[in-house]
FILOKOL-144764 format. One record per residue (C-alpha): residue in three letters; x, y, z. Coordinates in steps of 0.05 Angstrom, whole numbers, padded with zeros to 5 digits, always signed. Layout:
// residues N
ALAXYZ
...
// end
This chain:
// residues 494
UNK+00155-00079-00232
UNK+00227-00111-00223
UNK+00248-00158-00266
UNK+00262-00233-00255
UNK+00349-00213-00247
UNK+00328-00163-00197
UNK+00286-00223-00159
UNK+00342-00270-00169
UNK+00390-00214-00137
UNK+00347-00212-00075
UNK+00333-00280-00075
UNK+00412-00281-00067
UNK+00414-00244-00009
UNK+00365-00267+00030
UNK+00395-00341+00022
UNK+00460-00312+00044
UNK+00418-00287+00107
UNK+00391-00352+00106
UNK+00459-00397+00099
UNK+00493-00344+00152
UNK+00450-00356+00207
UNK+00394-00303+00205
UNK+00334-00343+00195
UNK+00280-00288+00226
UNK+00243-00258+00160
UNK+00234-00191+00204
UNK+00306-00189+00216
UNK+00330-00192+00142
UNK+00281-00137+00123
UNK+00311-00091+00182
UNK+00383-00108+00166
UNK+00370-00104+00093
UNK+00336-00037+00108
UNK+00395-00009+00145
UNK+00443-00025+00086
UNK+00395+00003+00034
UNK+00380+00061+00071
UNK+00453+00078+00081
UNK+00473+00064+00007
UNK+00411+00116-00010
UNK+00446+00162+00041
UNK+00509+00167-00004
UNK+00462+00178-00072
UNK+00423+00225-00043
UNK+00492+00260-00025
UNK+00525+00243-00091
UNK+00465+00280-00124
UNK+00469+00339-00089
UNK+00543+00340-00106
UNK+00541+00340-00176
UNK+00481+00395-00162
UNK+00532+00435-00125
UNK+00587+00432-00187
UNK+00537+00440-00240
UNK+00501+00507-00210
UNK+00569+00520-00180
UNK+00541+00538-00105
UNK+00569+00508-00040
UNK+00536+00445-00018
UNK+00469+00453+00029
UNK+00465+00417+00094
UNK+00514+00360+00074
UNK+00497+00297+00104
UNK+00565+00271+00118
UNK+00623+00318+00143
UNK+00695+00317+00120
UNK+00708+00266+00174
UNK+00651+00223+00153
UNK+00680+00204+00085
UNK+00691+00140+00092
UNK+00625+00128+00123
UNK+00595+00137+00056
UNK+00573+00067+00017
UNK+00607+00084-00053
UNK+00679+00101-00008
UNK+00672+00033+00043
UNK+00639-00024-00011
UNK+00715-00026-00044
UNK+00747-00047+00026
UNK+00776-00110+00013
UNK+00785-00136+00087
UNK+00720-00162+00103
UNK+00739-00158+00176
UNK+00752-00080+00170
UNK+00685-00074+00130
UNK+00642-00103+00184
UNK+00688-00063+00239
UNK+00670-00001+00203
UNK+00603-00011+00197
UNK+00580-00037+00258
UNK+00621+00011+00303
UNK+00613+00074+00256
UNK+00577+00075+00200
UNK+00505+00041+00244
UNK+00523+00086+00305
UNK+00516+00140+00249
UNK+00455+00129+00227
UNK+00419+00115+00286
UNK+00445+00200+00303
UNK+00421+00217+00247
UNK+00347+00238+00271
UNK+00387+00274+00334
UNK+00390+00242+00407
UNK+00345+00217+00451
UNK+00276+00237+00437
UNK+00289+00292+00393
UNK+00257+00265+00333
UNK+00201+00195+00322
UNK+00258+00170+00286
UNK+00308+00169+00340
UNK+00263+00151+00385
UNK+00252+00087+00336
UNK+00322+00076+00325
UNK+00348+00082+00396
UNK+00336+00000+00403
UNK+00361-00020+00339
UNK+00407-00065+00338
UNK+00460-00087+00275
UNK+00463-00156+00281
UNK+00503-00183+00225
UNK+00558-00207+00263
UNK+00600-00251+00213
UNK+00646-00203+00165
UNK+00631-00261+00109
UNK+00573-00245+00110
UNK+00561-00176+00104
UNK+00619-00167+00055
UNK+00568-00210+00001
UNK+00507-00174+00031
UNK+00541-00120+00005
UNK+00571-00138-00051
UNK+00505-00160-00068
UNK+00464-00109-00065
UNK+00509-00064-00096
UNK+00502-00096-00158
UNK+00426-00084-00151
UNK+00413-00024-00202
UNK+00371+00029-00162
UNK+00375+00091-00195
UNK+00304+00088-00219
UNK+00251+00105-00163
UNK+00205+00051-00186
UNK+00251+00010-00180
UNK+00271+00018-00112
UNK+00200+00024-00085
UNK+00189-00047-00126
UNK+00248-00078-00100
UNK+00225-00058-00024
UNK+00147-00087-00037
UNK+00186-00152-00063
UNK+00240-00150+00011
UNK+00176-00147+00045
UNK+00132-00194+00000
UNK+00181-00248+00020
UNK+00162-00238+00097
UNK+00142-00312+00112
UNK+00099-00277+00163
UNK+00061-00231+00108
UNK-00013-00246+00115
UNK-00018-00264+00180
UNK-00065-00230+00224
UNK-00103-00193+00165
UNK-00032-00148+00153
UNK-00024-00151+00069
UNK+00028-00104+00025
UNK-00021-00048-00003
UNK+00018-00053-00075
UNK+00056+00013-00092
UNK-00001+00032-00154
UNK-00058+00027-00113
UNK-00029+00066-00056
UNK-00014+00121-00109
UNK-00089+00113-00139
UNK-00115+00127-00068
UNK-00071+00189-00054
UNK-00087+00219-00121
UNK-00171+00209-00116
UNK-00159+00246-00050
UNK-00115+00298-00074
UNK-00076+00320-00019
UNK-00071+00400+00004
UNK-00013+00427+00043
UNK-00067+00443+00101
UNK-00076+00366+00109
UNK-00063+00337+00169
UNK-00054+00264+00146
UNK-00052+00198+00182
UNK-00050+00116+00180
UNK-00074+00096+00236
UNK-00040+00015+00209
UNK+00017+00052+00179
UNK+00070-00012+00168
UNK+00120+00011+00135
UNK+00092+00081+00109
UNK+00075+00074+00046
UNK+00014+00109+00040
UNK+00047+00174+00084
UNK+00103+00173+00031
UNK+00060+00171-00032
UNK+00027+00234-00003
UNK+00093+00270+00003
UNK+00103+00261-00067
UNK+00041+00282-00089
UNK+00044+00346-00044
UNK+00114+00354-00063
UNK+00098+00342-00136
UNK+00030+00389-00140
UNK+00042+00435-00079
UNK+00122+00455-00080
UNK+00119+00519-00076
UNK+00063+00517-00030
UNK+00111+00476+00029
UNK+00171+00511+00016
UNK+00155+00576+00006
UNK+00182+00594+00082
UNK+00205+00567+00142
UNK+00139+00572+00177
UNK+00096+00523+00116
UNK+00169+00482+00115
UNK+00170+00455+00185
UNK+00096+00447+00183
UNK+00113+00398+00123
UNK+00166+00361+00152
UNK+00145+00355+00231
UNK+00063+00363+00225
UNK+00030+00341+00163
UNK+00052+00262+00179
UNK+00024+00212+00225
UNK+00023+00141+00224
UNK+00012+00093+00281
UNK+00042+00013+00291
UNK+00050-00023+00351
UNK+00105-00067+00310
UNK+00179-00029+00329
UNK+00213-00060+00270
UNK+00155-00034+00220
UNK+00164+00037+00251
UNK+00234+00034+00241
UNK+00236+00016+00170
UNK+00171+00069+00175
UNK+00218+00125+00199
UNK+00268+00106+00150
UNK+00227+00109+00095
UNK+00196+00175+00109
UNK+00263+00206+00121
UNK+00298+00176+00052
UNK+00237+00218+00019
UNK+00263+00283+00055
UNK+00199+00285+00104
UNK+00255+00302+00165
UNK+00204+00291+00227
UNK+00135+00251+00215
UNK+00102+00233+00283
UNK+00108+00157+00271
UNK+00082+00134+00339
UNK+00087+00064+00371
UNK+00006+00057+00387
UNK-00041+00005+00389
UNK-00096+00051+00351
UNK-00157+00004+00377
UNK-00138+00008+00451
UNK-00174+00043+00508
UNK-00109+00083+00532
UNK-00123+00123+00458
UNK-00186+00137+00463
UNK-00177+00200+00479
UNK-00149+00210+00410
UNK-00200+00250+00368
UNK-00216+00300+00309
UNK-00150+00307+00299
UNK-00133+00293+00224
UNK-00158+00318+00162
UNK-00138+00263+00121
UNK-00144+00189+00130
UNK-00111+00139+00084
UNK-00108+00062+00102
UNK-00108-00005+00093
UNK-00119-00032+00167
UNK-00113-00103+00190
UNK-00173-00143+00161
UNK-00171-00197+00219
UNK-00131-00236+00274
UNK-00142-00226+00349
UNK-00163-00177+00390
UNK-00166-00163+00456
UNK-00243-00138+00472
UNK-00226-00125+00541
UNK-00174-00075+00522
UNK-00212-00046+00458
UNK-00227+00034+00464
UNK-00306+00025+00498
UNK-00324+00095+00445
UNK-00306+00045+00392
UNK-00353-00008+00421
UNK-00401+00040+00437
UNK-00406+00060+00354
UNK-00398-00013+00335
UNK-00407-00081+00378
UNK-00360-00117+00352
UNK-00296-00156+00352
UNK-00278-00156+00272
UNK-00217-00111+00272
UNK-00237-00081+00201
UNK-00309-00053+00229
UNK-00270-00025+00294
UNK-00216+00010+00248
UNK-00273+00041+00211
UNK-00307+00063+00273
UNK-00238+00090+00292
UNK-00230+00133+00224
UNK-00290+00169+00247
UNK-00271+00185+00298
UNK-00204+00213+00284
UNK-00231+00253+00230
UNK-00237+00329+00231
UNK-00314+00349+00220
UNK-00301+00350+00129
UNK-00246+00311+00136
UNK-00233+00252+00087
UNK-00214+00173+00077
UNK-00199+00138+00033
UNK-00197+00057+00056
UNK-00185-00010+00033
UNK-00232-00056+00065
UNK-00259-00135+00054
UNK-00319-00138+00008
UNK-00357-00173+00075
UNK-00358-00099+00100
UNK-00406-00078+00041
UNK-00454-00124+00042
UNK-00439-00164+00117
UNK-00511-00181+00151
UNK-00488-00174+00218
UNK-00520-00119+00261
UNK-00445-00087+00265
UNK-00434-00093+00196
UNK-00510-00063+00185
UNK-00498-00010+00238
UNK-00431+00021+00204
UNK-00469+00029+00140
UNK-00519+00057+00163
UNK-00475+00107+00199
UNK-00439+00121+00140
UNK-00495+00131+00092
UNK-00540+00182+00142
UNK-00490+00215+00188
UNK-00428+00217+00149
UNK-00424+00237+00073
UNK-00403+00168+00037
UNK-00377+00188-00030
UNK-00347+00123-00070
UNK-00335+00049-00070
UNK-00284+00017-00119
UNK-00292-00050-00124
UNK-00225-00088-00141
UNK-00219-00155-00167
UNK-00196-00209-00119
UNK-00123-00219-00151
UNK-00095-00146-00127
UNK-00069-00179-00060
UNK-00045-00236-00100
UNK+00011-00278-00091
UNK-00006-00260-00002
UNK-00082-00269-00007
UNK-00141-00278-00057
UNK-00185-00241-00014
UNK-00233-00190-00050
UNK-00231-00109-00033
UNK-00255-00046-00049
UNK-00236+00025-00028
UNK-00285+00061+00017
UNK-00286+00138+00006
UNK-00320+00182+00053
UNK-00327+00248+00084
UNK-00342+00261+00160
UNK-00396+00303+00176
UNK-00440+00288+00235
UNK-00495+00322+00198
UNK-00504+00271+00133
UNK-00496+00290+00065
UNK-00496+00227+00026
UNK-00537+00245-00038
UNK-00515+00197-00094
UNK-00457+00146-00084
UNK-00410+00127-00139
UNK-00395+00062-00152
UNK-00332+00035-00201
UNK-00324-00042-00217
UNK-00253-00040-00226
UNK-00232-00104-00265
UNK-00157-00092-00278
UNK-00097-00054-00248
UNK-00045-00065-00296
UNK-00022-00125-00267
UNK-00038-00200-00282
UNK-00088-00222-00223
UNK-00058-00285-00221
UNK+00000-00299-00163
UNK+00052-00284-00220
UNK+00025-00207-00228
UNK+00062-00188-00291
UNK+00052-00118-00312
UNK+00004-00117-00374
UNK+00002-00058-00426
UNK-00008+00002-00381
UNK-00028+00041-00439
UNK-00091-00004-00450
UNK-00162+00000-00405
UNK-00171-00068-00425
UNK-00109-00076-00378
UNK-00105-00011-00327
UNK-00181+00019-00299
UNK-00131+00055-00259
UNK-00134+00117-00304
UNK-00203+00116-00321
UNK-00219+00119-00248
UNK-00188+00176-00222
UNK-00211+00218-00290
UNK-00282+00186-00276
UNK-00277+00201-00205
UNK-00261+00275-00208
UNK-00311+00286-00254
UNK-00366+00241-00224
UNK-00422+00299-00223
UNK-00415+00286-00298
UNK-00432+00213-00279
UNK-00511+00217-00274
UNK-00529+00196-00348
UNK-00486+00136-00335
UNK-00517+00073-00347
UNK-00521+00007-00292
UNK-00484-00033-00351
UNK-00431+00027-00350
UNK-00362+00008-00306
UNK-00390+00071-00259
UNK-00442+00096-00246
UNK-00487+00137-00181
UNK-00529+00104-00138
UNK-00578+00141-00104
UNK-00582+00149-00026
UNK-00654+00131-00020
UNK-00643+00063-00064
UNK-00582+00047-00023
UNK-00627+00060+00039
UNK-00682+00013+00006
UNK-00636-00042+00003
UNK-00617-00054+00071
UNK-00544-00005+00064
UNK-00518-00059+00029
UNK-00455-00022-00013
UNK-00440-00084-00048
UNK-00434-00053-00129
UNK-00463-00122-00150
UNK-00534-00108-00123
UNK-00536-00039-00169
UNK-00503-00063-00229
UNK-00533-00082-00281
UNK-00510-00150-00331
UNK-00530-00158-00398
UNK-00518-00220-00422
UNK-00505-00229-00494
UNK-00571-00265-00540
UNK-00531-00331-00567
UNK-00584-00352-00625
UNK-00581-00431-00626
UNK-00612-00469-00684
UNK-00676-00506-00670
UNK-00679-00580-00635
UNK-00697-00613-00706
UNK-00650-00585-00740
UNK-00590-00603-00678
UNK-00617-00677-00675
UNK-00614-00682-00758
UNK-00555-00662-00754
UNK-00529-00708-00705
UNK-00565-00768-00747
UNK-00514-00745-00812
UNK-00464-00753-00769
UNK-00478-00821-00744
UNK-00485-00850-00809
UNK-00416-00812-00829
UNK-00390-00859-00770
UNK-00420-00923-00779
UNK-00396-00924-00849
UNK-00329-00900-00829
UNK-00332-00957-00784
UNK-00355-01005-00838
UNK-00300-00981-00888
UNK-00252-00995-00832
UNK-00276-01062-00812
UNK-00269-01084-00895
UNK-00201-01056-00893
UNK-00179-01113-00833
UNK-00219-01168-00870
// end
């Protein structure tokens, strides 16, 4: 997590937003964006710089030219003129950027970028929006990835219409349970700003190198058809694009689409890998909804639809991995009833985590749990595991202050995963245990419901109490302790 200077630096700048005249939360996170994502241009360059010296080999695919020089953040932040900084940026250095992906439609991120628009028009203020953030340290990855959830945290918007942060060490909990291959087709269908496509480049970069790089062919798969994420929000898809292209992924299909909407539905078996934390509520149009959707599900909750909608863009074995509300799990509704069902005898359901209320916290209190399942159209669920995760690290309290990481008491997060890919392992488990299996035919006996509290099991501690006579005894003792305290006290005034 950042610490409170860090907060206090971006609290800076978005006040000089603010005080300048950009009031629009949305704005300051895409003009913030742009800056940070050219600064990380010229560190990603200055890296492969001193790479160059150090193995003493030409530099690879530079990203700026000879010309470009002074295009680059570390060689423009010492311009003085504050007039010839903003002139510089906003007629080269932006134009620059937005070229970067190629022209036109060449890439999703040029197609994204082609309306942006630089819109910090006083040379004040930019020349202490960048002084400012320059004197944000970013060299650790954390860090950065922090300081981004915390930009976008401060959205006044956030929480509105279901749409919360998925925090940065749940994302990577998620990614790891599913273990992504290089095979994987992977989407988010509610893909913001990409966090859960970037979290599985790492973890295919950091467990598969060799496997995506190994030739041109299993390269260009990587980087133009292993990604897809969908938004209907143009300035999430541009930060989106961004994102996935500061993590070297050169070409991720990051399409504008409305994923619920009948001119979709044609959209189908298409992705291996599903990984998502869709929009929990706000309002939707039934009369444009995909009818396939309504057809699996009657409903108008967004978070039943979405589900409906992973199905359905599923591969037959492919896998999710989902945040949804707890009202999913145990909801009495026949939609709610109907998905379960589904889930449970035509799919493969695998694993619930249940997550304590505060993970959302300071945007909502709202409780979740991360749905794991397999499509099949044939069934398969046998035993269901079930984890009562009751810490991630983090206080659960709007604050969230990182706790000892090193302690379960404090992080489930590493049980879990260890539990989870050894969960044959997990039949001896007891209902009192933090996991345990749940078989399908008691999940079927009780209605579907998936919430973990009907299966678990609470033993409540025996507190011995001594016996009436002896409580009321002692009460008389001290009575008469009082009234001659009292007494004493009265003889003392007299």
């Amino acid at each position: 997590m950042i610490t409170g200077t860090i907060k206090s630096q971006v609290d800076q700048i978005w006040n000089a937003f603010w005080s300048g005249g950009i009031s629009n939360p949305l704005e300051v996170i895409e003009q913030m964006t742009y800056l940070l994502f050219i600064r990380r241009l010229d560190e990603i360059e200055t890296r492969n710089e001193k790479k160059a010296a150090r193995t003493k080999q030409p530099l690879q695919n530079p990203i700026f030219n000879k010309r470009q020089q002074k295009l680059r953040w570390s060689k423009f932040k010492t311009l003085g003129d504050a007039k010839t900084l903003h002139a510089l940026i906003a007629d080269e250095v932006f134009p620059f950027i937005k070229a970067l992906g190629g022209k036109g439609d060449d890439s999703t991120y040029a197609s994204h970028m082609k309306d942006a628009r630089f819109t910090i028009d006083k040379p004040a203020l930019l020349a202490k929006v960048v002084d400012l953030l320059d004197a944000i340290p970013m060299e650790d990855r954390d860090t950065k990835g922090d300081l981004y959830e915390y930009m976008l945290g401060k959205i006044a918007s956030a929480g509105q219409n279901g749409q919360f942060r998925t925090p940065r060490h749940i994302i990577k909990l998620m990614v790891e349970m599913m273990a992504p291959k290089p095979e994987d087709s992977i989407c988010d269908p509610a893909c913001g700003t990409a966090g859960f496509l970037v979290a599985a480049a790492e973890y295919l970069d950091t467990h598969h190198r060799d496997a995506i790089y190994k030739d041109a062919k299993s390269k260009r798969r990587f980087n133009d058809h292993t990604f897809h994420g969908f938004d209907f929000d143009s300035t999430m898809l541009r930060v989106g694009s961004m994102n996935m292209l500061l993590h070297g992924i050169e070409n991720p299909a990051i399409e504008n689409r409305d994923s619920l909407s009948e001119s979709h539905a044609g959209v189908e078996s298409q992705f291996s890998l599903i990984l998502a934390n869709p929009p929990f509520a706000g309002s939707l149009d039934y009369d444009s909804t995909a009818k396939d959707l309504q057809r699996m599900v009657k409903t108008k909750k967004t978070e039943l639809l979405f589900l409906a909608l992973f199905l359905r863009l599923l591969t037959t074995g492919g896998r999710a991995a989902v945040i949804v509300p707890d009202g999913v799990l145990f909801g009495s509704s026949n939609a709610h009833r109907t998905l379960r069902k589904m889930l449970v005898e035509e799919q493969k359901l695998d694993g619930i985590v249940s997550m304590p209320s505060g993970v959302f916290r300071p945007y909502a209190g709202v409780s979740t749990a991360i749905l794991l399942f397999t499509r099949t159209d044939s069934g398969g669920t046998d035993q269901v595991w079930f984890y009562d995760m009751q810490a991630d690290g983090y206080s659960l309290d709007d604050k969230r202050n990182p706790l000892d990481a090193d302690k379960h008491e404090t992080n489930n997060l590493p049980d879990i995963l260890k539990r989870w890919q050894q969960r044959g392992k997990e039949t001896k488990r007891a209902r009192t245990d933090q996991s345990f299996l749940v078989p399908k035919a008691e999940i079927v006996g009780n209605d579907y419901d998936l919430s973990i509290n009907r299966y678990k099991e609470v033993v409540h501690a025996q507190v011995q109490y001594d016996p009436p006579q002896k409580i009321l005894a002692e009460l008389k003792t001290l009575e008469a302790e009082i009234m001659r305290g009292m007494e004493e006290l009265e003889g003392m005034l007299k």
